[in-house]
DSSP file (Angstrom, degrees, kcal/mol; ACC not computed):
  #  RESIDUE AA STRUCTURE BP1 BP2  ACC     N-H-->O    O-->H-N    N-H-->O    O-->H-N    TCO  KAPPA ALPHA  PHI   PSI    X-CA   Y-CA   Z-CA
    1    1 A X              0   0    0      0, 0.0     2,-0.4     0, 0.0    58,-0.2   0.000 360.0 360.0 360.0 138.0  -16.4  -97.5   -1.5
    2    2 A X  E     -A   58   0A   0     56,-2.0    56,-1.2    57,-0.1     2,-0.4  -0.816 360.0-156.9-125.4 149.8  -18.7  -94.5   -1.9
    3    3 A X  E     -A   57   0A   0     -2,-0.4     2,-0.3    54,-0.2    54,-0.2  -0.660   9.8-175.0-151.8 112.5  -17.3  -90.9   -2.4
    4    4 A X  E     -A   56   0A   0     52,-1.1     2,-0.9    -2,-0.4    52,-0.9  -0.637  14.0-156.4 -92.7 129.9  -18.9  -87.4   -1.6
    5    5 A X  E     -A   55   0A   0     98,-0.3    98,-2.6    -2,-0.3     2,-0.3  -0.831  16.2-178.3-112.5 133.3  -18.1  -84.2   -2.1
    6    6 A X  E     -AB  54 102A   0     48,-7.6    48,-1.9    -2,-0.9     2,-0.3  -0.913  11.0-150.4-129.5 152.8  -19.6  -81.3    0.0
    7    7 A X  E     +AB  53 101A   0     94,-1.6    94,-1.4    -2,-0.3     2,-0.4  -0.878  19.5 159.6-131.9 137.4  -19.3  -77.6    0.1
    8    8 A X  E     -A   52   0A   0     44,-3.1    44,-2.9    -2,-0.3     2,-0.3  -0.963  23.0-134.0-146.1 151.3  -19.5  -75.0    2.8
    9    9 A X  E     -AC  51  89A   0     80,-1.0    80,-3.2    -2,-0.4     2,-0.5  -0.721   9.7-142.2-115.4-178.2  -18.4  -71.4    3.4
   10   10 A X  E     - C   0  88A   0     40,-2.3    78,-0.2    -2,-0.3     3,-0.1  -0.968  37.1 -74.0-137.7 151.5  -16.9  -69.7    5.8
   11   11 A X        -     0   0    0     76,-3.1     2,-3.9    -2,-0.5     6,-0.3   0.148  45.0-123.5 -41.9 111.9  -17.2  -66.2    7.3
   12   12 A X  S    S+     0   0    0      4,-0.1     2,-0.5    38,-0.1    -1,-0.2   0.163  79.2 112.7 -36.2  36.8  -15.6  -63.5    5.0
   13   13 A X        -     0   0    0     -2,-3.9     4,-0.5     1,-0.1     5,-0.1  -0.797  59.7-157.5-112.8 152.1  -13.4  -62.5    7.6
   14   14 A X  S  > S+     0   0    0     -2,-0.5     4,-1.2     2,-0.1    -1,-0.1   0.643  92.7  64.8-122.6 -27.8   -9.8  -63.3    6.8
   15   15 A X  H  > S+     0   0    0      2,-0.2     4,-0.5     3,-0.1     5,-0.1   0.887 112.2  32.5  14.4 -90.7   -9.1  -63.2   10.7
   16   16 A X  H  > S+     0   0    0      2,-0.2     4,-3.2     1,-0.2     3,-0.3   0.797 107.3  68.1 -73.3 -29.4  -11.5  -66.3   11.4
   17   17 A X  H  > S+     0   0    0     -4,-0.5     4,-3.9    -6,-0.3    -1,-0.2   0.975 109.5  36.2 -46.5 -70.0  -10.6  -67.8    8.2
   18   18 A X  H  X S+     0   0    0     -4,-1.2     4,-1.4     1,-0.2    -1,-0.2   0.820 115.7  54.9 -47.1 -31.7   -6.9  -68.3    9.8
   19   19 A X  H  X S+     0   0    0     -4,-0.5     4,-4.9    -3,-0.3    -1,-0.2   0.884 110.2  42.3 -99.2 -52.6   -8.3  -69.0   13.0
   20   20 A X  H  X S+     0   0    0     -4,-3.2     4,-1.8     2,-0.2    -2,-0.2   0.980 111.2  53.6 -56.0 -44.0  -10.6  -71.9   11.6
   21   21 A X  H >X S+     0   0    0     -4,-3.9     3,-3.2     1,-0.2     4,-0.5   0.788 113.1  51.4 -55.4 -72.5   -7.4  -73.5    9.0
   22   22 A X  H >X S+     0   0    0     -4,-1.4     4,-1.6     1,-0.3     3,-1.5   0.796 102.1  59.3 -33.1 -60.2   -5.2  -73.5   13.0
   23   23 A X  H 3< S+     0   0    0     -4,-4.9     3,-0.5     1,-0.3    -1,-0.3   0.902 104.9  48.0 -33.7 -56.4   -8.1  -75.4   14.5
   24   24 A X  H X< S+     0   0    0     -3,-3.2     3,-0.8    -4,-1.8    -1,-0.3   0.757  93.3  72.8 -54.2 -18.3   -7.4  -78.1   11.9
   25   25 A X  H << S+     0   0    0     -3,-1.5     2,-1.2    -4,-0.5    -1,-0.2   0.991 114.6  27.0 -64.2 -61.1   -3.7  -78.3   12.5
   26   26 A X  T 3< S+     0   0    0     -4,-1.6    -1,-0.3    -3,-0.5     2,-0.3  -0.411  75.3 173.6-108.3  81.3   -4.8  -80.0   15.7
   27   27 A X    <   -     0   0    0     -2,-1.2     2,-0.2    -3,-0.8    -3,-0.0  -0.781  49.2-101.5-102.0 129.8   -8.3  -81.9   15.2
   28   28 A X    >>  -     0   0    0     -2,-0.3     3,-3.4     1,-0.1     4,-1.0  -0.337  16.6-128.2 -72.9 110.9   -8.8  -83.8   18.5
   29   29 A X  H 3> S+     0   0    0      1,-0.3     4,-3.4     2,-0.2     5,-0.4   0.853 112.0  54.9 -45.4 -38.5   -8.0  -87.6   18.1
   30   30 A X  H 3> S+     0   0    0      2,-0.2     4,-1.1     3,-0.1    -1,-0.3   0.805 111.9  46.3 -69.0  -8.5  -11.9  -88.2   19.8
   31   31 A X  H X4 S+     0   0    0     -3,-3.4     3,-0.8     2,-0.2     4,-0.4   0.960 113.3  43.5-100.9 -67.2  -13.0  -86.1   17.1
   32   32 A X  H >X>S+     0   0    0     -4,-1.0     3,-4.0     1,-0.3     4,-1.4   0.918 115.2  50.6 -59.8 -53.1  -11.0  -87.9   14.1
   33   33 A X  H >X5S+     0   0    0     -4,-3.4     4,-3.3     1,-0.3     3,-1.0   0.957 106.5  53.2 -78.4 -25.4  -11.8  -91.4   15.5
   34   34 A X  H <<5S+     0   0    0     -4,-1.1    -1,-0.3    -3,-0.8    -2,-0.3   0.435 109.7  52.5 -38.5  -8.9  -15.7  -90.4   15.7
   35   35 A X  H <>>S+     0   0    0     -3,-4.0     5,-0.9    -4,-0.4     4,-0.5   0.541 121.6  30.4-117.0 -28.4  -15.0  -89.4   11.8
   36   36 A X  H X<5S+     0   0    0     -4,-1.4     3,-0.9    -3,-1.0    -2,-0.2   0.768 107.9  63.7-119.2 -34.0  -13.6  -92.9   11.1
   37   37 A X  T 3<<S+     0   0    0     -4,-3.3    -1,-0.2    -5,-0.7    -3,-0.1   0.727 100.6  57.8 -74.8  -1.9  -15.5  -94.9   13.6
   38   38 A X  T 345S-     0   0    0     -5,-0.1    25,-0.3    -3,-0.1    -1,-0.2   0.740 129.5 -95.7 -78.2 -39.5  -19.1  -93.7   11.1
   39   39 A X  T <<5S+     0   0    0     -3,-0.9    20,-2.7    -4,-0.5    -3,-0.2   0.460  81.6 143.1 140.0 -16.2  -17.1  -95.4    8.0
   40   40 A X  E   < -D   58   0A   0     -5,-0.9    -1,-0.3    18,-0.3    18,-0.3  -0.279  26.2-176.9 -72.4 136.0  -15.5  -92.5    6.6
   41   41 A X  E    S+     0   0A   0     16,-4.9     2,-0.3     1,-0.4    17,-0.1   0.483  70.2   4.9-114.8 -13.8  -11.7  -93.9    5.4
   42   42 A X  E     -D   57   0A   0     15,-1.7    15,-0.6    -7,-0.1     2,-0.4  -0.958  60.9-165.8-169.1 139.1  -10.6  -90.6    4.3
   43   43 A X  E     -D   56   0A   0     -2,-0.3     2,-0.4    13,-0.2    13,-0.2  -0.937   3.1-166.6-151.4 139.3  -11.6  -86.9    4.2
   44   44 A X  E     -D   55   0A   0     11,-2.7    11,-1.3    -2,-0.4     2,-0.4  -0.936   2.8-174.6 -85.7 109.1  -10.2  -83.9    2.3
   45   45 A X  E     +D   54   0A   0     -2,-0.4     9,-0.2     9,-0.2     2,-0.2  -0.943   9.8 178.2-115.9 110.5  -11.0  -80.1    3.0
   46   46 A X  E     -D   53   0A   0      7,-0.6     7,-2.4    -2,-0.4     2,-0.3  -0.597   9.2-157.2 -73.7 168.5   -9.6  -77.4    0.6
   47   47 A X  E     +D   52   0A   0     -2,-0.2     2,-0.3     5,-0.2     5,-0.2  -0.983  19.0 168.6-125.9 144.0  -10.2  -73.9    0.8
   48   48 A X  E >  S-D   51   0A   0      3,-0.7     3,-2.0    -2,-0.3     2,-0.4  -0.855  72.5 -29.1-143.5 174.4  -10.2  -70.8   -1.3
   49   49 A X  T 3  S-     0   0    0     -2,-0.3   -40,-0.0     1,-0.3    -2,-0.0  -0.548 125.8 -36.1  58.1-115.1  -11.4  -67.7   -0.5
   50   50 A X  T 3  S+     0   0    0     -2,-0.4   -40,-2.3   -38,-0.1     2,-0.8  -0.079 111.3 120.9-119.7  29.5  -14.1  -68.4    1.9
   51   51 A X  E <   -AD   9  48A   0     -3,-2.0     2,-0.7   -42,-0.3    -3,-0.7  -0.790  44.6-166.8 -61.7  79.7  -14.9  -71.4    0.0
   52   52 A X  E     +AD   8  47A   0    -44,-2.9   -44,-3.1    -2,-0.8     2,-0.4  -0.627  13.1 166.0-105.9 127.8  -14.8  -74.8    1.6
   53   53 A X  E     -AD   7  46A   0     -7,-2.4    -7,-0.6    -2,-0.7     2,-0.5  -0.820   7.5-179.0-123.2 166.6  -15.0  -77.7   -0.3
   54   54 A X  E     -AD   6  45A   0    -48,-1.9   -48,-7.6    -2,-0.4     2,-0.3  -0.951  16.9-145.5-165.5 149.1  -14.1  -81.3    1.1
   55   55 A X  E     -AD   5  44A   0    -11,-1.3   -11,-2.7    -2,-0.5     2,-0.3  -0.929  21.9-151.9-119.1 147.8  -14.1  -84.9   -0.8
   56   56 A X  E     -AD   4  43A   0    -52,-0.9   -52,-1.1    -2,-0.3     2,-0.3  -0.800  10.9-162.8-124.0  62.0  -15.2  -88.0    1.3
   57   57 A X  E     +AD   3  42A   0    -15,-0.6   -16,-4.9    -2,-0.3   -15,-1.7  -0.524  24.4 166.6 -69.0 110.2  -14.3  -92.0    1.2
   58   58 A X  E     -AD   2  40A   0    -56,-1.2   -56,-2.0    -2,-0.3   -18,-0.3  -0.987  38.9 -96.7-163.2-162.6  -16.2  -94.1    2.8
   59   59 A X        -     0   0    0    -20,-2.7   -57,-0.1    -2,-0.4   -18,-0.1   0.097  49.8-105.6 -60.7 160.8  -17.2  -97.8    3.4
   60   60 A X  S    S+     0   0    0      1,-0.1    -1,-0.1   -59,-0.1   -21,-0.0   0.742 122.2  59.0 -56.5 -29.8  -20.3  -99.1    1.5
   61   61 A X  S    S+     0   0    0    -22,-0.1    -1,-0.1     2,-0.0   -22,-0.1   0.987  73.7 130.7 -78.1 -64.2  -22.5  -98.8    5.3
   62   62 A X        +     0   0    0    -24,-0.2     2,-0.4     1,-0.1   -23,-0.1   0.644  34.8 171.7  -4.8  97.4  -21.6  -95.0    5.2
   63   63 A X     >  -     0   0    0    -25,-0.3     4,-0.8     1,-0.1    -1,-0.1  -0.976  30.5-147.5-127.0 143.2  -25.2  -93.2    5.9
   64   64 A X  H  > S+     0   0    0     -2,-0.4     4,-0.7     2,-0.2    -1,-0.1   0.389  91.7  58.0 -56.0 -40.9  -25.3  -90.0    6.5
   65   65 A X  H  > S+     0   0    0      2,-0.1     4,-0.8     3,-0.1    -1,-0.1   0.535 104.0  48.9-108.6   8.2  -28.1  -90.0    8.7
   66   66 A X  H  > S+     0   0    0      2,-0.1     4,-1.6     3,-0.1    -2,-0.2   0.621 109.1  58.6-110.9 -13.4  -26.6  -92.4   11.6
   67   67 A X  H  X S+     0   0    0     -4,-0.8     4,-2.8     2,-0.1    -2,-0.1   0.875 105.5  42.3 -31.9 -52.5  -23.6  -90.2   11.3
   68   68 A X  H  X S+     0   0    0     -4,-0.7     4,-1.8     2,-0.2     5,-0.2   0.976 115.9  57.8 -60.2 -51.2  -25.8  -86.8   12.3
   69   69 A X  H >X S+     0   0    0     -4,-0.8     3,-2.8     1,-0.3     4,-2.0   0.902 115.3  36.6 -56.4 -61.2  -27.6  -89.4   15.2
   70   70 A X  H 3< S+     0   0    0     -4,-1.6    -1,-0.3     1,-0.3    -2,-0.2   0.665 109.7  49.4 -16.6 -64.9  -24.4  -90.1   16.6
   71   71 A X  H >< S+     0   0    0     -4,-2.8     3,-0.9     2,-0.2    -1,-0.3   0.562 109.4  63.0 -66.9  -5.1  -22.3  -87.1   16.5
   72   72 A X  H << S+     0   0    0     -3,-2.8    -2,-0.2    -4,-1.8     6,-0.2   0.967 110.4  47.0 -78.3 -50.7  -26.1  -85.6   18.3
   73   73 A X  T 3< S+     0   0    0     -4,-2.0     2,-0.3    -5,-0.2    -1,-0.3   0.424  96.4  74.6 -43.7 -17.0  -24.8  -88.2   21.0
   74   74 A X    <>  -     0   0    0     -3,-0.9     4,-0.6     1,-0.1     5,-0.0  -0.704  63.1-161.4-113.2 146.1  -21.2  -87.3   21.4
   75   75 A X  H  > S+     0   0    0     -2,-0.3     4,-0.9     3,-0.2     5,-0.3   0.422  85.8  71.7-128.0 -15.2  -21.0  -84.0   23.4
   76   76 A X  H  4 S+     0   0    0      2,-0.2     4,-0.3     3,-0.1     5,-0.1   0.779 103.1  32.6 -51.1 -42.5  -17.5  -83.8   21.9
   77   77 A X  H  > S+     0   0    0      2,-0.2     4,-4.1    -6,-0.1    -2,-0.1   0.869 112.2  62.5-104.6 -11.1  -18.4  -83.1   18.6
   78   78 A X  H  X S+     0   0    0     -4,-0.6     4,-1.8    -7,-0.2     5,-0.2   0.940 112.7  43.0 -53.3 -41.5  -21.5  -81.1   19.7
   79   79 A X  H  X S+     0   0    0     -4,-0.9     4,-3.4     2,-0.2     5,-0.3   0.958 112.4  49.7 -62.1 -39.4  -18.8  -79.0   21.3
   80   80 A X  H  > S+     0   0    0     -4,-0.3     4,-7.5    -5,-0.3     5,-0.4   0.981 109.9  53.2 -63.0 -43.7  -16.6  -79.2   18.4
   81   81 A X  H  X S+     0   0    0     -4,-4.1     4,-2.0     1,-0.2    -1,-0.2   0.913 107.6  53.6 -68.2 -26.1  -19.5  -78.1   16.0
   82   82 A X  H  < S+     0   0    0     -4,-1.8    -2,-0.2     2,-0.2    -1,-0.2   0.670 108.0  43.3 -55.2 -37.9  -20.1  -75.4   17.9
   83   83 A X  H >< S+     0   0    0     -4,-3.4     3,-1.5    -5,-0.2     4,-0.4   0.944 113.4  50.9 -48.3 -60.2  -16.9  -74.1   17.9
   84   84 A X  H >X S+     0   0    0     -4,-7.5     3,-3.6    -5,-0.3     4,-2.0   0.908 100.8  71.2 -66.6 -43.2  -16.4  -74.7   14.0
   85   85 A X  T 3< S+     0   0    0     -4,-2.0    -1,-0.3    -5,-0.4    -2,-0.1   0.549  86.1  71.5 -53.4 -13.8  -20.2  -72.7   13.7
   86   86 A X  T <4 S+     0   0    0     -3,-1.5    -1,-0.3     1,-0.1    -2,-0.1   0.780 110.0  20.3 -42.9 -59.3  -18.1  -69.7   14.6
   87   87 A X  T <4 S+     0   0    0     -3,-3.6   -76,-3.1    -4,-0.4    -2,-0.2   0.844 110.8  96.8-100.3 -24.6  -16.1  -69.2   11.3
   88   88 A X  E  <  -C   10   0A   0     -4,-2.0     2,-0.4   -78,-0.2   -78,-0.3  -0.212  50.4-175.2 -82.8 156.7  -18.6  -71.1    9.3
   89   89 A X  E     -C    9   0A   0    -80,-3.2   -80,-1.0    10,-0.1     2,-0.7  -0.896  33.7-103.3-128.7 160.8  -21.7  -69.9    7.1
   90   90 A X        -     0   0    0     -2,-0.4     2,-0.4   -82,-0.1     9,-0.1  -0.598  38.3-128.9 -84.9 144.4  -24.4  -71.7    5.3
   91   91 A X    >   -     0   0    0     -2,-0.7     3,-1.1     8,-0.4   -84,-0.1  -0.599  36.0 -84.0 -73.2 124.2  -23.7  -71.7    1.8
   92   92 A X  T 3  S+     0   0    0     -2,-0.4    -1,-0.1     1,-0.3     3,-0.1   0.037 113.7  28.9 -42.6 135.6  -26.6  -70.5   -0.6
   93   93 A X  T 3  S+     0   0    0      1,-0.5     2,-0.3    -3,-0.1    -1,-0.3   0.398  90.6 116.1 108.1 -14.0  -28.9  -72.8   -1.5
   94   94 A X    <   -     0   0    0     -3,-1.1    -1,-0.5    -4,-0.1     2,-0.2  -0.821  68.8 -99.5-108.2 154.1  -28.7  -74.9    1.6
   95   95 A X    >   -     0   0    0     -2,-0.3     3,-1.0     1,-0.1    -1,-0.0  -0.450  57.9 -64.0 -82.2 163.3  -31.7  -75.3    3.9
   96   96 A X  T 3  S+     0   0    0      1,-0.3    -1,-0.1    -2,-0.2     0, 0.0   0.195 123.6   2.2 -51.1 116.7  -32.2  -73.5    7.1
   97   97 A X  T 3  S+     0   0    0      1,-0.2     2,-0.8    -3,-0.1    -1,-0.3   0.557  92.4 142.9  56.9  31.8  -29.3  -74.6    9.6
   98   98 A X    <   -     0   0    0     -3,-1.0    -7,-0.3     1,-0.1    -1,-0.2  -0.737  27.0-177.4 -94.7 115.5  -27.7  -76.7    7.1
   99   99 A X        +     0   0    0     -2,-0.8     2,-0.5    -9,-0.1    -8,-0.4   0.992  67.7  18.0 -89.8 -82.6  -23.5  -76.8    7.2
  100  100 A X  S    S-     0   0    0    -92,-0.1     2,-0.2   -94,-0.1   -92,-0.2  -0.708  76.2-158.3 -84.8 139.1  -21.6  -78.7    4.7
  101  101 A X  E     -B    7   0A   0    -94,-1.4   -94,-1.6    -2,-0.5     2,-0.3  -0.809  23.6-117.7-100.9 153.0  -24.2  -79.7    1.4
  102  102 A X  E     -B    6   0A   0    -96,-0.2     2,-0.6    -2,-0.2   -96,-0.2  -0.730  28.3-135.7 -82.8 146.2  -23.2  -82.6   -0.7
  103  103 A X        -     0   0    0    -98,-2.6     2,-0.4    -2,-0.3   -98,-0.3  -0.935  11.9-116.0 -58.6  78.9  -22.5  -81.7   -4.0
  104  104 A X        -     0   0    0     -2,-0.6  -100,-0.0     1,-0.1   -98,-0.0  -0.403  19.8-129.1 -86.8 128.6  -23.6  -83.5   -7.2
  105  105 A X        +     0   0    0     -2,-0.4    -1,-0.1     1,-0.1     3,-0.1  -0.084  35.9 164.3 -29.9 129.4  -21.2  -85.0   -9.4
  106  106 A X        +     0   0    0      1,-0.9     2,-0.2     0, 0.0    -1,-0.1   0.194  70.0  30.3-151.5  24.1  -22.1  -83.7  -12.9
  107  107 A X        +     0   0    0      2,-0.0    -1,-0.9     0, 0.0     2,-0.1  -0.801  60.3 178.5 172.4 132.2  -18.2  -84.8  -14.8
  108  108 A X        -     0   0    0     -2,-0.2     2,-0.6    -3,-0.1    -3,-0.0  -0.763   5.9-170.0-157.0 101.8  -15.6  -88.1  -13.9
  109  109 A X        +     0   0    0     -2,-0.1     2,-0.4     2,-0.0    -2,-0.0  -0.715  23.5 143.9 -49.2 104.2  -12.5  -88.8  -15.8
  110  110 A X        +     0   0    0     -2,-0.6     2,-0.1     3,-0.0    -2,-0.0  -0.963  26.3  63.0-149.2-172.0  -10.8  -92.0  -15.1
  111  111 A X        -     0   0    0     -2,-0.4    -2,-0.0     1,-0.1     0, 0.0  -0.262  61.7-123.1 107.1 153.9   -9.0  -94.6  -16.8
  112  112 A X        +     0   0    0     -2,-0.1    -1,-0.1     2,-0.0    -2,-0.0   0.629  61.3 133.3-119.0 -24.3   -5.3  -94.2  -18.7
  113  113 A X        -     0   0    0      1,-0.1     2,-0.2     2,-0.0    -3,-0.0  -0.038  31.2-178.9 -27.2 134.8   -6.3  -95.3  -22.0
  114  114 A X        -     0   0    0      2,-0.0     2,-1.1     0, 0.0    -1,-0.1  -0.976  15.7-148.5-139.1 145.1   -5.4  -93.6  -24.8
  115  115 A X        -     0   0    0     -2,-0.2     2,-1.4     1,-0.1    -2,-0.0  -0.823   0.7-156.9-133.9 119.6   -6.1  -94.3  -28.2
  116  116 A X              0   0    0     -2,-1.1    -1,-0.1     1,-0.1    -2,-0.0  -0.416 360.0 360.0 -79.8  56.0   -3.7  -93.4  -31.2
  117  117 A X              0   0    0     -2,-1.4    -1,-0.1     0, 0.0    -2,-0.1   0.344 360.0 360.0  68.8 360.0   -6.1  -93.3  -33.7
């Protein structure tokens, strides 16, 4: 299992900001099973502000770049990305018509051990 975290923002507008969270309320079952049918097992998006962050499970085949070839192939989620391109902005720091960036990991807790001296 591999797990990503990616960051994106979205248009200061508080308006479109509302607009975009309603869209998720109903994200299109062809869009969701295009999200699962790449490998992806689970996906997260918080917000705050205009701040989007989103964490990512998925299968050990999970690439990134037969994901993009795909969705280029689906005229569903080209529509859909096109919609979402609306509220969304590129986040500093990403290259030139690049949406969500991945993130690097730089701090991981896990475990329950504790040790009483």
């Amino acid at each position: 299992m591999k797990r990503y975290a990616l960051a994106l923002d979205l248009q200061d507008d508080k308006r479109l900001i509302a607009e975009y969270e309603q869209l998720h309320q109903a994200v299109a079952p062809e869009i969701q099973q295009s999200i699962k049918d790449s490998g992806i097992t689970r996906m997260d998006i918080y917000r705050f502000g205009n701040r989007m962050f989103m964490i990512i499970d998925a299968n050990d085949d999970f690439s990134f770049d037969e994901k993009a070839t795909a969705d280029a192939e689906n005229p569903l989620v080209q529509e859909w990305e096109q919609l979402t391109w609306k509220y969304q902005k590129a986040i500093p720091g990403s290259k030139p018509g690049e949406k969500w960036v991945i993130m690097n990991k730089i701090f991981e807790l896990s475990g329950t051990e504790r040790n009483d001296g």
